[in-house]
FIBAKOL-450638 format. One line per field, with one value per residue (C-alpha): y, z, x; chain; residue number from 1; residue in one letter. Coordinates in nm, 2 decimals. Layout:
residues N
py <- Y, ... .
pz <- Z, ... .
px <- X, ... .
unit <- A, ... .
pos <- NUM, ... .
code <- a, ... .
end
This chain:
residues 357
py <- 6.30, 6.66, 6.95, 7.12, 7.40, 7.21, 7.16, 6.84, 6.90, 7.19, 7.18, 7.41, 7.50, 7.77, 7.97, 7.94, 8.11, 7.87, 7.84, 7.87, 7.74, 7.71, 7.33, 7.27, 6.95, 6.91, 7.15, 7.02, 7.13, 6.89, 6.77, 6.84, 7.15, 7.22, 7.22, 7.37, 7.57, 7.25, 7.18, 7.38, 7.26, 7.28, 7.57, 7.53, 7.31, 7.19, 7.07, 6.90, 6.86, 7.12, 6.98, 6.70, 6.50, 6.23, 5.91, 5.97, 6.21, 6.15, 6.27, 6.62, 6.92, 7.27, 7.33, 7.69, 7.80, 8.14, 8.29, 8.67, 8.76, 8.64, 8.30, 8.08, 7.79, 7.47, 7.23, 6.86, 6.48, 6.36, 6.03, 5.85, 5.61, 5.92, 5.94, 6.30, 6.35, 6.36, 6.54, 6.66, 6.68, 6.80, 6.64, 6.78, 6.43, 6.12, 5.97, 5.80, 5.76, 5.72, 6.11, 6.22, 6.35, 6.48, 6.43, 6.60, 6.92, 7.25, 7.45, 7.36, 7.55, 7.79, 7.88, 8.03, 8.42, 8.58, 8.78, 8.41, 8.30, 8.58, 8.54, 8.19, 8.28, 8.43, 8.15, 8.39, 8.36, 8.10, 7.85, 7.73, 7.53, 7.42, 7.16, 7.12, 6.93, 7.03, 7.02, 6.72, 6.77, 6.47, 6.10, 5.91, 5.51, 5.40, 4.99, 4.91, 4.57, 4.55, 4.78, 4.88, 5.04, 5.40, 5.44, 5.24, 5.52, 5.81, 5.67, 5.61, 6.02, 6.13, 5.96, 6.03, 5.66, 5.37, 5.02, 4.72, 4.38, 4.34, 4.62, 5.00, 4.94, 5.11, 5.41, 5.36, 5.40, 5.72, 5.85, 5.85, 5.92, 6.28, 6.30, 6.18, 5.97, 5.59, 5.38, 5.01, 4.76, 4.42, 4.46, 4.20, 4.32, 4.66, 4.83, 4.65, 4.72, 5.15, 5.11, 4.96, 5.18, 5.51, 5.70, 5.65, 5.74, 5.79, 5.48, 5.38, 5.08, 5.02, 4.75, 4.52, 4.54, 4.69, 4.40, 4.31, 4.70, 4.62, 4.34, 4.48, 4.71, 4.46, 4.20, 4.04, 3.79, 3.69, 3.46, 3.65, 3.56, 3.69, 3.67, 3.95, 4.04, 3.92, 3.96, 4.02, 3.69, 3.55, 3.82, 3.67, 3.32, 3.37, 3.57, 3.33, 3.02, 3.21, 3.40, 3.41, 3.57, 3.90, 3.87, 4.08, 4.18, 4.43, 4.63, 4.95, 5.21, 5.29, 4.92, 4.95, 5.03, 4.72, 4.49, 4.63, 4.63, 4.20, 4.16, 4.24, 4.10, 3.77, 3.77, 4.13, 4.24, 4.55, 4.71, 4.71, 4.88, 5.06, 5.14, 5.19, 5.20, 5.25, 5.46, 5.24, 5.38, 5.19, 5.23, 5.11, 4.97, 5.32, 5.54, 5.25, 5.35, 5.71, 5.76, 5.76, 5.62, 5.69, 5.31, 5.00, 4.91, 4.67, 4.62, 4.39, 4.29, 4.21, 3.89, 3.80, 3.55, 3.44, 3.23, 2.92, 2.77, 2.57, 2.59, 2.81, 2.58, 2.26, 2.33, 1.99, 2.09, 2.47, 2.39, 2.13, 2.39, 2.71, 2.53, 2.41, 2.72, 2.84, 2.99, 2.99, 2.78, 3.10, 3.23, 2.97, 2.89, 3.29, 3.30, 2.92, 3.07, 3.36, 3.10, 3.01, 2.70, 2.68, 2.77, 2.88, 2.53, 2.34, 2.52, 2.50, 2.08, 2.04, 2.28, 2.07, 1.71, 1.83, 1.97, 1.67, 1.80 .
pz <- -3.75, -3.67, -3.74, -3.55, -3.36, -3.32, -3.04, -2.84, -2.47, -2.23, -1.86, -1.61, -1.27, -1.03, -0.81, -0.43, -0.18, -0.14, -0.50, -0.49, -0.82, -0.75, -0.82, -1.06, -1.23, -1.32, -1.28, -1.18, -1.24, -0.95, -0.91, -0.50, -0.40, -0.12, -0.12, 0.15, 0.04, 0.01, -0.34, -0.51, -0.82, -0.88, -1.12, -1.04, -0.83, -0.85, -1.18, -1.48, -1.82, -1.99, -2.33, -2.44, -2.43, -2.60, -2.45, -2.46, -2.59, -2.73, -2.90, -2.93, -2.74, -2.68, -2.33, -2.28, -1.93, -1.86, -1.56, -1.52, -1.84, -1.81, -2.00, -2.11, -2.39, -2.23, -2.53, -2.40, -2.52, -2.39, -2.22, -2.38, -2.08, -1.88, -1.87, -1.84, -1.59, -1.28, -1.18, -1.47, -1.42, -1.64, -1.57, -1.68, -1.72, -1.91, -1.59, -1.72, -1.38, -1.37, -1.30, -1.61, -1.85, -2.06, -2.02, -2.14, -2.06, -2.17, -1.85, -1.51, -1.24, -1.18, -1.52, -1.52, -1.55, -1.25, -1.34, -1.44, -1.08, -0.93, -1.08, -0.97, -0.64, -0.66, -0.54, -0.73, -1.07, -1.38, -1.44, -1.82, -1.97, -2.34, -2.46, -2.88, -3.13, -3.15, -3.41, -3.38, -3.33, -3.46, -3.60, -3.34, -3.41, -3.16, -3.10, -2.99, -2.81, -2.61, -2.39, -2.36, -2.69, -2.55, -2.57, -2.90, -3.03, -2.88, -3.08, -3.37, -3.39, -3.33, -3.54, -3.96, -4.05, -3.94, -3.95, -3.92, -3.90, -4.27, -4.44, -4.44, -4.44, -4.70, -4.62, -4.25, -4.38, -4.54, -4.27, -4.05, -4.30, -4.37, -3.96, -3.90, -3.59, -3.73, -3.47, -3.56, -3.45, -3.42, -3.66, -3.56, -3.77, -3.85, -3.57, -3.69, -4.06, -3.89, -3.70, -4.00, -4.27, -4.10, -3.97, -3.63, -3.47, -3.09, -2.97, -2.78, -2.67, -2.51, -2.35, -2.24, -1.92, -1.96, -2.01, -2.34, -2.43, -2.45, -2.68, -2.89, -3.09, -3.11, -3.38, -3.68, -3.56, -3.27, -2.96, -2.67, -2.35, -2.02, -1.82, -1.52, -1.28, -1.43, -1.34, -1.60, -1.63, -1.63, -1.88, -2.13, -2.06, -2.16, -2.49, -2.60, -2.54, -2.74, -3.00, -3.25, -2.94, -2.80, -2.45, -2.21, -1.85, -1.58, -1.44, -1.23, -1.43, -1.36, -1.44, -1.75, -1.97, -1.78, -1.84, -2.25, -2.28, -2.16, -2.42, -2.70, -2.56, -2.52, -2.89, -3.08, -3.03, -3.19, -3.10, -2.82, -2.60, -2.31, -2.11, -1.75, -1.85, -2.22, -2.45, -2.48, -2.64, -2.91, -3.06, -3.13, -2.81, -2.82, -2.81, -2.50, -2.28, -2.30, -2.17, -1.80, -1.65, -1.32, -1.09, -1.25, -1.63, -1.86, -2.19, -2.45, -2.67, -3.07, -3.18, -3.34, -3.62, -3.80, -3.63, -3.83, -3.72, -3.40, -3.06, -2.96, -2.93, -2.82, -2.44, -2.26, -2.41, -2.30, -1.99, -1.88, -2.05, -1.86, -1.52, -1.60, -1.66, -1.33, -1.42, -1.14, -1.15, -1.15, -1.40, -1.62, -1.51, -1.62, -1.91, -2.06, -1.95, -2.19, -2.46, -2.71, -2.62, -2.25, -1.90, -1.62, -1.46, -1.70, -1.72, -1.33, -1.38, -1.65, -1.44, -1.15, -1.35, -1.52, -1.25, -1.04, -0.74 .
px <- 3.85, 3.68, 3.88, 4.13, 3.97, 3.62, 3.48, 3.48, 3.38, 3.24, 3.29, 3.14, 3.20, 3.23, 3.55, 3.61, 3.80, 4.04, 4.17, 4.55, 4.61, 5.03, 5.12, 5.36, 5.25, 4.89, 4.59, 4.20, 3.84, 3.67, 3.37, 3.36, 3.19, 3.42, 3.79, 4.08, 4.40, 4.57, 4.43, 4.67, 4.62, 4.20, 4.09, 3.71, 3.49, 3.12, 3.24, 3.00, 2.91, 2.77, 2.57, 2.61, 2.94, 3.09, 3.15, 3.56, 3.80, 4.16, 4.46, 4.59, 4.35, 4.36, 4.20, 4.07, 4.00, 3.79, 3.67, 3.58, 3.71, 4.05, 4.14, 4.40, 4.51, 4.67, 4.74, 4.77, 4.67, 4.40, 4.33, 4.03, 3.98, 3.84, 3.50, 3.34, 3.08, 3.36, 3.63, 3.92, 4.26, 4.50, 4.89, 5.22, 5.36, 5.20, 5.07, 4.72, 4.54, 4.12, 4.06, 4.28, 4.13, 4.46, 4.86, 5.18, 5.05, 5.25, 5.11, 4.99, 4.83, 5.10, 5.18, 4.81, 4.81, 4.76, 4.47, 4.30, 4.37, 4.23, 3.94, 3.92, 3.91, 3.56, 3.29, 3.06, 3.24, 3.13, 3.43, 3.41, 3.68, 3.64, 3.81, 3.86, 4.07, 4.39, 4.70, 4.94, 5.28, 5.36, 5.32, 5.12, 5.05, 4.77, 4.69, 4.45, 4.42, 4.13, 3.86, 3.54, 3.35, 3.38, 3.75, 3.76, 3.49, 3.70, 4.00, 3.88, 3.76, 4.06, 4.23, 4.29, 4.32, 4.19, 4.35, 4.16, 4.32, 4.50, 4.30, 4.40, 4.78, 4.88, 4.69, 4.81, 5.17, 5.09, 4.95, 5.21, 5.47, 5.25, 5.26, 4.92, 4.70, 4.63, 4.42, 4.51, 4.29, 4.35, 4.59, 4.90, 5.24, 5.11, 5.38, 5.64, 5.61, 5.51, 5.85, 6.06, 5.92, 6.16, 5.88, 5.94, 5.63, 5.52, 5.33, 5.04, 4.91, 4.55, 4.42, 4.71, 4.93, 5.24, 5.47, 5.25, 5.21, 5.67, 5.63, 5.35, 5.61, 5.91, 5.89, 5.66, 5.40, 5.70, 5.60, 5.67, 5.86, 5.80, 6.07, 6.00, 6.25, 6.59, 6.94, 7.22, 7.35, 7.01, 6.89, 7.19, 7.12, 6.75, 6.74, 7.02, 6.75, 6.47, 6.66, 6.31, 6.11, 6.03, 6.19, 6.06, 6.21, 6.15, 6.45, 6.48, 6.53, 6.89, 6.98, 6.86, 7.17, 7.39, 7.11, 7.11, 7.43, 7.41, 7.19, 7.38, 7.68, 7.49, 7.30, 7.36, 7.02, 6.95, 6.62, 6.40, 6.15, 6.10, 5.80, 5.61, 5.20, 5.04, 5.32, 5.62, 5.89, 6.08, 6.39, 6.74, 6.93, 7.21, 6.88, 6.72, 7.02, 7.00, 6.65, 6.72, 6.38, 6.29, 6.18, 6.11, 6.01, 5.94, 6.22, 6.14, 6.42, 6.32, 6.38, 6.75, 6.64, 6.31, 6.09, 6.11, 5.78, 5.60, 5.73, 6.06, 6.32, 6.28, 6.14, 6.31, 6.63, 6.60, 6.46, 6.79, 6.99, 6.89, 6.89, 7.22, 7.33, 7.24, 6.93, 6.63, 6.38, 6.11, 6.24, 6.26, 5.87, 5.77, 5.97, 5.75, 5.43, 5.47, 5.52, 5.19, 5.10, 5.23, 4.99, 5.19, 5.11, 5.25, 5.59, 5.56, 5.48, 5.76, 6.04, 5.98, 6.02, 6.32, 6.48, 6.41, 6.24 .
unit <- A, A, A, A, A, A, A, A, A, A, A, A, A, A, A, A, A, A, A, A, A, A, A, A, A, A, A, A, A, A, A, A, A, A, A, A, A, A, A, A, A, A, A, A, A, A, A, A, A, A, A, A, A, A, A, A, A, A, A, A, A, A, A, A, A, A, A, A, A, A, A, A, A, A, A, A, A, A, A, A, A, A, A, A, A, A, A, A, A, A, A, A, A, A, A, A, A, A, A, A, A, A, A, A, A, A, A, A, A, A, A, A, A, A, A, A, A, A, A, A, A, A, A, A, A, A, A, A, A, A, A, A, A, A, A, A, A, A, A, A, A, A, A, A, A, A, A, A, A, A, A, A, A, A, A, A, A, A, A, A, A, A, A, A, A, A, A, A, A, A, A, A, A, A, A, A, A, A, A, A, A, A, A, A, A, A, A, A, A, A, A, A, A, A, A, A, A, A, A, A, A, A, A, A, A, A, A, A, A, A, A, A, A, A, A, A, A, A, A, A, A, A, A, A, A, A, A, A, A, A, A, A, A, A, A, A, A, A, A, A, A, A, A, A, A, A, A, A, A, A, A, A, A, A, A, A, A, A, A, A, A, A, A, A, A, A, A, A, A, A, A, A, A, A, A, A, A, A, A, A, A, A, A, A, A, A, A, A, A, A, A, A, A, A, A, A, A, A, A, A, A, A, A, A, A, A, A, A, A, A, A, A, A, A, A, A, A, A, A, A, A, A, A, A, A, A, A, A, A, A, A, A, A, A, A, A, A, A, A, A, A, A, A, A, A, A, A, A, A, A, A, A, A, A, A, A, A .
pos <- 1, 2, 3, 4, 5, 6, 7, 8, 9, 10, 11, 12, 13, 14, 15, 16, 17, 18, 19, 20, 21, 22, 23, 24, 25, 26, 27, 28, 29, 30, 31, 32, 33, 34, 35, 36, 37, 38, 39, 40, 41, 42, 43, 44, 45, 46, 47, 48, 49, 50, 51, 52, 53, 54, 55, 56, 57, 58, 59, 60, 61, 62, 63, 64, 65, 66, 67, 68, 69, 70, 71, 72, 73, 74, 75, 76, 77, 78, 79, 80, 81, 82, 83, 84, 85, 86, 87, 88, 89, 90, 91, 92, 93, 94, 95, 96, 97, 98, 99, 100, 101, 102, 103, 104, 105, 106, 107, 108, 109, 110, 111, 112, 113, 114, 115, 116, 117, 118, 119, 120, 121, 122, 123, 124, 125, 126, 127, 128, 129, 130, 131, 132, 133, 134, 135, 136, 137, 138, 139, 140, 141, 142, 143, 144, 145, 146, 147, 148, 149, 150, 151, 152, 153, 154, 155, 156, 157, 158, 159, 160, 161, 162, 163, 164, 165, 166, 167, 168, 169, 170, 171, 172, 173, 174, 175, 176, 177, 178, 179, 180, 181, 182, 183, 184, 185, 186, 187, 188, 189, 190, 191, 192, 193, 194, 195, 196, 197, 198, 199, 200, 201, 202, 203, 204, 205, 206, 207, 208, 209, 210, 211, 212, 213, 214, 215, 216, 217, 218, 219, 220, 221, 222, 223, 224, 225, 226, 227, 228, 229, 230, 231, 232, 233, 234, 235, 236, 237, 238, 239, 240, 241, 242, 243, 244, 245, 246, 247, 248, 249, 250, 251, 252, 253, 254, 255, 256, 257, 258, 259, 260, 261, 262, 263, 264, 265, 266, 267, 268, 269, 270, 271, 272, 273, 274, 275, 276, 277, 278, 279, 280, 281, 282, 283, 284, 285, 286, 287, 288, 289, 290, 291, 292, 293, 294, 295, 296, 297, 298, 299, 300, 301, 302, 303, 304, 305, 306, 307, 308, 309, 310, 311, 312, 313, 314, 315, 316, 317, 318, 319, 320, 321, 322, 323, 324, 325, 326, 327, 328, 329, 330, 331, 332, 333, 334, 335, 336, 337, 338, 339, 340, 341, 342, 343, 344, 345, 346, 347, 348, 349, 350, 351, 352, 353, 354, 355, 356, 357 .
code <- x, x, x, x, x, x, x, x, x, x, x, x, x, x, x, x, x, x, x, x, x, x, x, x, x, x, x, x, x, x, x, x, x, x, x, x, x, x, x, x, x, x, x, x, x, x, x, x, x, x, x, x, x, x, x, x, x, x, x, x, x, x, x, x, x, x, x, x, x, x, x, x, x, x, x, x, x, x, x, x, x, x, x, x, x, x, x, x, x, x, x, x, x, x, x, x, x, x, x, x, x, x, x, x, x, x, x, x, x, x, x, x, x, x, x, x, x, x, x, x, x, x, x, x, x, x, x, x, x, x, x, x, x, x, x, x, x, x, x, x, x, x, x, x, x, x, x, x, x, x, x, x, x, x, x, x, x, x, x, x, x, x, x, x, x, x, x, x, x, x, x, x, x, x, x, x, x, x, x, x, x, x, x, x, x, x, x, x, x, x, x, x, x, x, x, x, x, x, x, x, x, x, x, x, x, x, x, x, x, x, x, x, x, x, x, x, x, x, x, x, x, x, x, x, x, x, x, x, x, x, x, x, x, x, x, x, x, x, x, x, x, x, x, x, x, x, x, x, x, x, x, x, x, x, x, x, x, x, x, x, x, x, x, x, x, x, x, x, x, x, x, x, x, x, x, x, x, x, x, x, x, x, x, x, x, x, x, x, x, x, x, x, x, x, x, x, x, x, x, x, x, x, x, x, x, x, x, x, x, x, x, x, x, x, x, x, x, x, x, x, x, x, x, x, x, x, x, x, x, x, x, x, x, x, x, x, x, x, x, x, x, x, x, x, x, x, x, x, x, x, x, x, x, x, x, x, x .
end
């Protein structure tokens, strides 16, 4: 990992007339030459690379903009699946779109001094913004699941250890107890044993789609079950049928606490997870309910007992058992299919025989 304070990345650009630089939630270099007054958020346009440029950037940055002698320091984390060479934008929130280059920003547009905007304004005046490693604030555990060898390559600089498969977890554990950045690669158990060990670090998880990002942090080695868009009663009725998986269910946000709270009254679960895109957040169910998300996400639920080998359950039995119960026939279809072992069309072939239809 370079050191704090070195440099990563240098952009360049140029002010315009219509620079407002007022929005309240992200702030832009682009790579258009032209903007209108709309674009309240762009700091520079005609934007590229100046130097060379690595092929990603990630984890904590300090982001200084300058522009007739005025400047400022916007500290963020950046997103390594941005590519430079485009248009940058800088977001408040941790909204990972294909244009974002960092997230969780502590200034935006409008917290810019007012002698930095000014200057902006100038279609005459040299944007620059410099972009170098910054300090973390905190233990962050990165898995990484899949994707393309420049964000892998971006990771693994920014991060102080590296876990790959079995080897490295003992210094992995360190790390993050001491506060550190530990990229884990292909390393199945690793969050688990992060998550158990007290040190409670903030997550990320690259390469799946969210549902799997969920499950990745809950459980040892568990099969996970899929179960999408889920009901209460149907919610209770499924993690009591696979009580050594991960179950995993989408729920709007403001649903989230009844649909917890079924849970445990169904099977005791514990601990879970919570998430909308790449940075679950895991914890104990008490600490699930108070996070308040806004739309829908995806919980997973950790297993309640040890997987004691083979298959979960016996499927026939489950199967009769959950449509007995009253449970959909969909559901029960997407709950199989995230089962090792069982494609969506054969959960679809054995639903339908069992049910009798």
């Amino acid at each position: 990992m370079s050191a704090p304070g070195s440099e990563l990345l240098r952009l360049t650009g140029r002010g315009h007339h219509e620079i407002r630089a007022t929005h309240d939630r992200t702030l832009e270099l682009t790579a258009d030459t032209d903007i209108t007054g709309r674009a309240t958020c762009v700091l520079g346009v005609g934007a590229a690379v100046a130097g060379s440029a690595p092929p990603g950037i990630a984890g904590p940055v300090d982001i200084t903009i300058s522009a007739g002698g005025a400047s400022a320091v916007v500290r963020a984390v950046a997103n390594s699946a941005w590519r430079p060479g485009g248009s940058a934008v800088v977001r408040r929130s941790g909204v990972r779109l294909a244009n974002t280059m960092a997230t969780d920003a502590d200034a935006t547009a409008r917290d810019l001094p007012r002698s930095l905007a000014l200057a902006l304004t100038d279609p005459a005046v040299d944007v620059e913004v410099v972009v170098r490693r910054g300090v973390a604030e905190g233990p962050v555990l990165v898995l990484f699941r899949s994707g393309d060898d420049a964000r892998l390559a971006a990771e693994r600089a920014a991060a102080d250890v590296v876990v790959v498969g079995e080897r490295g977890w003992d210094a992995g554990l360190s790390a993050l107890g001491g506060g550190g950045r530990v990229l884990a690669v292909d390393a199945d158990g690793f969050a688990a044993a992060a998550l158990e060990s007290g040190g409670r670090p903030s997550v990320e998880v690259l390469g799946v789609a969210p549902e799997l990002a969920v499950a990745a942090v809950c459980g040892r080695r568990a099969p996970v079950v899929v179960a999408g868009a889920v009901g209460k009663k149907e919610l209770a009725r499924v993690v009591s049928a696979y009580p050594a998986a991960v179950v995993v269910f989408r729920v709007p946000g403001a649903g989230l606490g009844g649909a917890l709270d079924a849970a445990v009254k169904a099977v005791g679960t514990r601990a879970g997870a919570v998430g909308v895109d790449e940075r679950p957040v895991w914890g104990v169910v008490e600490e699930l309910r108070l996070l308040e998300p806004r739309g829908e996400v995806w919980c997973a639920l950790e297993p309640v007992v040890e997987d004691v080998g083979g298959e979960v359950g016996a499927p026939e039995e489950f199967i009769v058992g959950l449509l007995g119960q009253g449970v959909s026939a969909t559901t029960v279809v997407r709950a199989l299919a995230g089962v090792p072992g069982w494609s969506r069309k054969r959960a679809y072939d054995e639903v339908l025989r069992l049910s009798g239809k």
